[in-house]
Wavefront OBJ file of the C-alpha trace (Angstrom):
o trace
v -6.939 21.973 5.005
v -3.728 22.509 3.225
v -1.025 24.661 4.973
v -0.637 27.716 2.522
v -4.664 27.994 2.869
v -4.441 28.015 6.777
v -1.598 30.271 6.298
v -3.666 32.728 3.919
v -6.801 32.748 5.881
v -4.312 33.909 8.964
v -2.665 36.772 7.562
v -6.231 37.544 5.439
v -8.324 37.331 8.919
v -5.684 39.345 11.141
v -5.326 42.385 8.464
v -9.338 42.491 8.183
v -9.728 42.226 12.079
v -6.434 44.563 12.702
v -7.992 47.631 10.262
v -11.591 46.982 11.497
v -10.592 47.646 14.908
v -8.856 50.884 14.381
v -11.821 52.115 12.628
v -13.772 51.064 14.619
v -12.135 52.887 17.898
v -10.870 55.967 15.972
v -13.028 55.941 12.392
v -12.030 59.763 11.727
v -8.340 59.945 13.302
v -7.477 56.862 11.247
v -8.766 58.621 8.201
v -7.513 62.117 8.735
v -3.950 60.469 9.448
v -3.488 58.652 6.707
v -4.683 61.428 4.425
v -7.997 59.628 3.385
v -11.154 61.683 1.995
v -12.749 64.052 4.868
v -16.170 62.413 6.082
v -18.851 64.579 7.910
v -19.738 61.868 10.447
v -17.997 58.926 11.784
v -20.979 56.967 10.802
v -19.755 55.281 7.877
v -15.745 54.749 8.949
v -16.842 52.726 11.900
v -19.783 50.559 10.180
v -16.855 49.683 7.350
v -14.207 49.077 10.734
v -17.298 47.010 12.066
v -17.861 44.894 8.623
v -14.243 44.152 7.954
v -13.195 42.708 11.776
v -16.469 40.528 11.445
v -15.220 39.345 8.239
v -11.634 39.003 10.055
v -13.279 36.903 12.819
v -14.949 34.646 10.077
v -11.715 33.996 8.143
v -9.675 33.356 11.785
v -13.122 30.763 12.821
v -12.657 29.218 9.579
v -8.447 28.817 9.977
v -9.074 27.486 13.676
v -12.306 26.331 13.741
v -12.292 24.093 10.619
v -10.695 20.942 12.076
v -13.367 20.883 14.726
v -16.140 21.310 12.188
v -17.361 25.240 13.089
v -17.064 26.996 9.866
v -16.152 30.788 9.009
v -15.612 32.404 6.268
v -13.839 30.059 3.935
v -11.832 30.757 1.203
v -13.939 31.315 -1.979
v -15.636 33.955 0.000
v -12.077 36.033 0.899
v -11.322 35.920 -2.731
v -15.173 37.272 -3.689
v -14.654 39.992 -0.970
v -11.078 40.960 -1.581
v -12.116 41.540 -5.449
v -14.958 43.500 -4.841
v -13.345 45.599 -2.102
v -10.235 46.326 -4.612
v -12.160 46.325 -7.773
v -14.438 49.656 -5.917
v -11.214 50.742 -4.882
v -9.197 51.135 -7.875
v -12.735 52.312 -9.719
v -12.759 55.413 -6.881
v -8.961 55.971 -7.436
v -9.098 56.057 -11.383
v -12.143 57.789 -12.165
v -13.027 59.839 -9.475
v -10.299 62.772 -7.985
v -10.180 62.898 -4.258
v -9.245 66.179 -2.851
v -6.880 64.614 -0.691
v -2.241 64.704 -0.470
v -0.023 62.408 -1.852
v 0.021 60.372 1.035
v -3.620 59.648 1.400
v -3.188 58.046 -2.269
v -0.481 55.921 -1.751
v -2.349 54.345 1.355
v -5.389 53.899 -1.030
v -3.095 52.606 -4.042
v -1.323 50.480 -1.455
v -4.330 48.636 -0.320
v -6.032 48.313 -3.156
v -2.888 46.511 -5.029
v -2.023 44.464 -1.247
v -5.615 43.206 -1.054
v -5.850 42.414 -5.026
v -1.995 40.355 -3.943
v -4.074 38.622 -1.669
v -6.384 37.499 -3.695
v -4.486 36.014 -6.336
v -2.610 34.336 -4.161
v -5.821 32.983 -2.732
v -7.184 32.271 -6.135
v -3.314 30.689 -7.373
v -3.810 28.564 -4.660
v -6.946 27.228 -4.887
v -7.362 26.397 -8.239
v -3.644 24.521 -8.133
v -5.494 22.639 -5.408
v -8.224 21.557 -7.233
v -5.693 20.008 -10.357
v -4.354 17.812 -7.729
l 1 2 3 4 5 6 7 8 9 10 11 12 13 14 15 16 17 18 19 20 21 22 23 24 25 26 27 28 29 30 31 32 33 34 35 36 37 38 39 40 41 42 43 44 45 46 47 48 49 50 51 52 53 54 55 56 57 58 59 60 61 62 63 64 65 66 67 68 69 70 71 72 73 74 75 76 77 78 79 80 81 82 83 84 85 86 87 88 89 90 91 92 93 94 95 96 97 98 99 100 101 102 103 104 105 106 107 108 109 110 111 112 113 114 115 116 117 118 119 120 121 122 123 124 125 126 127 128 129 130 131 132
């Protein structure tokens, strides 16, 4: 495995597992401090917190694990996930108005355009791999 992909899955692995743990310990604090839409139960904050660390544990097996032949989440799959998660992001944020300050859109806008970086760094990568 190339160094800018072990690099990528690092940094792509420890933001998923960093965020999924916060929301998972503190789903609604999380939310109401960063100014996100109000939720009635903390339900669906800590299922999302649980779903992205598992996906951040996949992408960290795959960076360590892949030289001693356990595979994770390699990655073609953080590229699919990364554009779906931004792609239903920036849908939310352009055609549907949140009740919510300033502040709780420039986390959303910030994510949505840091994860979509990601990925087309992923994807940049990748495909410059496979011309060689």
């Amino acid at each position: 495995m190339r160094t800018k992909h072990k690099t990528l899955l690092l940094v792509d692995g420890a933001v998923n597992l960093v965020l999924g743990v916060v929301l998972l310990l503190f789903p609604v604090g999380v939310a109401n401090l960063m100014g996100l839409p109000p939720t009635s139960t903390n339900f669906y904050p800590s299922i999302l917190g649980a779903v992205l660390a598992g996906i951040g544990v996949a992408l960290l097996v795959e960076r360590f694990g892949a030289d001693k032949g356990v595979r994770g989440l390699g990655l073609g799959g953080a590229i699919a996930i990364n554009v779906c998660g931004a792609g239903a992001l920036l849908v939310w944020l352009l055609v549907v108005p949140f009740d919510i300050p300033a502040r709780g859109y420039a986390v959303l806008w910030t994510v949505a355009i840091l994860v979509l970086v990601i990925a087309g760094i992923e994807v940049f990568t990748r495909s410059w791999r496979s011309q060689k």
